[in-house]
N, C-alpha and C positions, 0 to 999 in steps of 0.2 A: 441693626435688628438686635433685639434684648437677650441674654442665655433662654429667658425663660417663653420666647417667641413661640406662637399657635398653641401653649398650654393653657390650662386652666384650673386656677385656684379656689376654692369654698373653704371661708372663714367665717368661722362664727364669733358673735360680738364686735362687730365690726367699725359701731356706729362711730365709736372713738377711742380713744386712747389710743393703750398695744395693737388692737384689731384695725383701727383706722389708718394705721403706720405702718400694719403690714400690709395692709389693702395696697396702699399707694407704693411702698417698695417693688413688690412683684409687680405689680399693674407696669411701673414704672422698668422691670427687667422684661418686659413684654406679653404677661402675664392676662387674661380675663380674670375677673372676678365676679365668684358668687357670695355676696355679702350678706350676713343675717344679723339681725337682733332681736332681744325681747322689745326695746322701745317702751317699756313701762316699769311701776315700779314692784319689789320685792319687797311684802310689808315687814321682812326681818331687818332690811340693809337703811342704815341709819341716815346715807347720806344720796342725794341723787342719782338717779340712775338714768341711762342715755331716754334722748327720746326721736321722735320721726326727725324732725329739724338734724341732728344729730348724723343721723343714716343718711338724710341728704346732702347735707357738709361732706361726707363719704363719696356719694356721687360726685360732687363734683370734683374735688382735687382729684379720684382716680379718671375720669373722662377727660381732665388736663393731660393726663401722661400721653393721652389718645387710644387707651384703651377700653373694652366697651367691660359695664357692669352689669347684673341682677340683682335685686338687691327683694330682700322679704323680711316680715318682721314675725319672727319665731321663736319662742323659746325652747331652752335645748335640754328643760325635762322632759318636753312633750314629743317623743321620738316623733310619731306622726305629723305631727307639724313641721317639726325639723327637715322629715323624707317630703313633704309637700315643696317647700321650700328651696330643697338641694333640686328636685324634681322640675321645679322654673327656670333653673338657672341652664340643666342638663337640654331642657326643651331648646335653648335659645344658642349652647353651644355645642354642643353634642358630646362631650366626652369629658373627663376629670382626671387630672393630674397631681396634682399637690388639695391636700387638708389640712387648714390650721385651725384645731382645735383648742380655740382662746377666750369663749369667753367665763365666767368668771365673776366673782362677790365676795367680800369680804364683812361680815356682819359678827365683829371682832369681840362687840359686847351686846349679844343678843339674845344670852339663854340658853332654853332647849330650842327656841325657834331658829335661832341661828346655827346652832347644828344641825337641824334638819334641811334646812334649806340650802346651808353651803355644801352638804353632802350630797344634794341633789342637784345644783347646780356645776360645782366643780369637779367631781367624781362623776356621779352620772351620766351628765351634760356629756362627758367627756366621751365616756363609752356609747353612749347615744349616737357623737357626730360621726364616731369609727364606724358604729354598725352601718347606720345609712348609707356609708357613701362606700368601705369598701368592696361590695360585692360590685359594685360598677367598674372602679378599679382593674378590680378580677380578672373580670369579661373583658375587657381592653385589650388584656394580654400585652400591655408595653410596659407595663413597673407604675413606679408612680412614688413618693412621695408624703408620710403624713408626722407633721409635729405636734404634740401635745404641748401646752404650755402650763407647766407648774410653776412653783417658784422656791427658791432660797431653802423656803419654810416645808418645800418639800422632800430638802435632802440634808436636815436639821431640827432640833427640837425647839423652837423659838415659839414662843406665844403666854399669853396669861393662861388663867385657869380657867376663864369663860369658856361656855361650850362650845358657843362661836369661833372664839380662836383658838382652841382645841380642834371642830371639825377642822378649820380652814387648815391647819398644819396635816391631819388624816384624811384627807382631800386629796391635799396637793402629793403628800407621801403614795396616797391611793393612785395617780396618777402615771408614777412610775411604773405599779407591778401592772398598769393598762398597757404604760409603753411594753416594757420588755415582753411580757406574753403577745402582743400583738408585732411587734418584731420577729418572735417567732413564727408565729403561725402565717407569715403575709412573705419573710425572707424566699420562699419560694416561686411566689410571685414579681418576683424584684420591686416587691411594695416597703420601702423600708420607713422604719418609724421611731422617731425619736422623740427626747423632751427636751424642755426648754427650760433654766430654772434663775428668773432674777431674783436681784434685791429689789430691794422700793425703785419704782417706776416713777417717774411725774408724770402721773397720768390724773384724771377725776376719783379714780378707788383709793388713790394718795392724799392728793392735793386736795383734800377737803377738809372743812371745819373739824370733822368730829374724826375723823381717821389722825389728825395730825396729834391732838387732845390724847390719843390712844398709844398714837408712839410718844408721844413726852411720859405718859405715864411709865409705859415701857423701861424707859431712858431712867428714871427717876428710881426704879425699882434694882433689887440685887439679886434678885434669884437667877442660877444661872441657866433656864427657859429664857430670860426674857434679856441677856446683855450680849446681846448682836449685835455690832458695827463692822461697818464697811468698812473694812482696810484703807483701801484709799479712800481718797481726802475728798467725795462725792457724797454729797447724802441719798441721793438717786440717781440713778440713770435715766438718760433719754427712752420715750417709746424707741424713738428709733435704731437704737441700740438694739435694743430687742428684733426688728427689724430686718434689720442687717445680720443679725446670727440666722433668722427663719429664712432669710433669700439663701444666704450660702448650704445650709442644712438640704434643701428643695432643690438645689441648684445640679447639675451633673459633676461639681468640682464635689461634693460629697456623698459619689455615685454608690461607692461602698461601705458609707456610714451609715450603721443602724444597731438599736438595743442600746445609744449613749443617752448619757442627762448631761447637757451639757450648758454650765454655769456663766450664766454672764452676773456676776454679783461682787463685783469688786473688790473681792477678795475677803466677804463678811467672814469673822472670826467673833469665838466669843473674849468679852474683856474682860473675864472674872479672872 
């Protein structure tokens, strides 16, 4: 039987990538999941965004582990859809344990619309999945569990001057004072909350045409905003890397962890 046996997990973004990777870890440490996505696209973000097909790839490797899913397609400005959403998954299993608060866009050269919208998905979104689910939590009265997922770019000044990767760095930075204040206010509860903060993923927000065009530019450029590499000799890490820190973080070997940012980023320094 798995650490994480008769609990249950609600991850947002799920369809694939990081979200798809933690679905399947915990599912895989004996975990249910309640799976969400938007499934469409965000007319700021340049490059593909998941779709249904997507969400159902999700179902099935997690229903390999032999654990059971929910799965809804929601987006996580839309608090009310969101609470609709977690509200399916709560019908079918009765209680909630762990929240990964993952999903996430990166619309690097986007403008004022890419400021708007990565600050409403990565900030927002973020505070959004907290509010919904932990008054459930609460009412439990057994602890629980929730990670925030930032990145690198959230506990460093990396990025162009676009407004896009501008929000996307005051997002992810916005993220943190989500985590600690809600560490706070939840540590009573024995609801601890932490964040998460990679380098580049090989996930689809990476591994695509026009995100890769944005890091060579990056690369190409000398200001010291924008000359981040990875220490080690990685140009990205696995989702499942990512994975593997949100199981142990949820997990009761990290029973008395809460209020950390904790890095899986291989060591990104800047080379100026």
């Amino acid at each position: 039987m798995g650490s994480l046996a008769g609990k249950v997990a609600f991850i947002t973004g799920a369809a694939r990538g990081q979200g798809r990777a933690e679905a399947v870890r915990l599912a895989s440490d004996g975990a249910n999941i309640i799976a969400v996505d938007i499934c469409d696209q965000i007319a700021s973000v340049p490059y593909p965004l998941a779709t249904p097909d997507d969400l159902a790839a999700t179902v099935k490797l997690v229903e390999d582990t032999g654990a059971r899913i929910v799965t809804r397609e929601a987006d996580v400005r839309d608090r009310e859809s969101l609470k609709t959403a977690l509200q399916a998954g709560l019908a079918e299993f009765g209680r909630l344990d762990i929240v990964v608060a993952n999903a996430g866009i990166a619309p690097m050269e986007a403008g004022a619309d890419g400021w708007r919208d990565v600050i409403d998905v990565n900030l927002t979104g973020v505070h959004h999945t907290v509010e919904v689910a932990k008054r459930t939590m609460v009412k439990q009265g057994n602890g629980g569990s929730i990670v925030l997922i930032s990145s690198a770019a959230g506990l460093i000044g990396v990025g162009t001057a676009d407004p896009g990767s501008i929000g996307y760095a005051a997002a992810k930075h916005g993220v943190v004072g989500l985590m600690r204040i809600y560490a706070n206010h939840l540590a009573p509860f024995s609801i601890r909350v932490n964040s998460i903060h990679p380098t580049g993923v090989n996930t689809p927000m990476i591994n695509n045409e026009h995100t890769r065009q944005w890091l060579d530019q990056l690369g190409a450029e000398s200001d010291s905003a924008t000359n981040w590499v990875n220490a080690m000799p990685v140009d990205a890490v696995e989702p499942e890397d990512i994975a593997a820190a949100v199981a142990w973080l949820v997990s009761d070997e990290a029973r008395y962890v809460t209020g950390v940012t904790l890095p899986v980023d291989a060591g990104i320094v800047n080379k100026r």
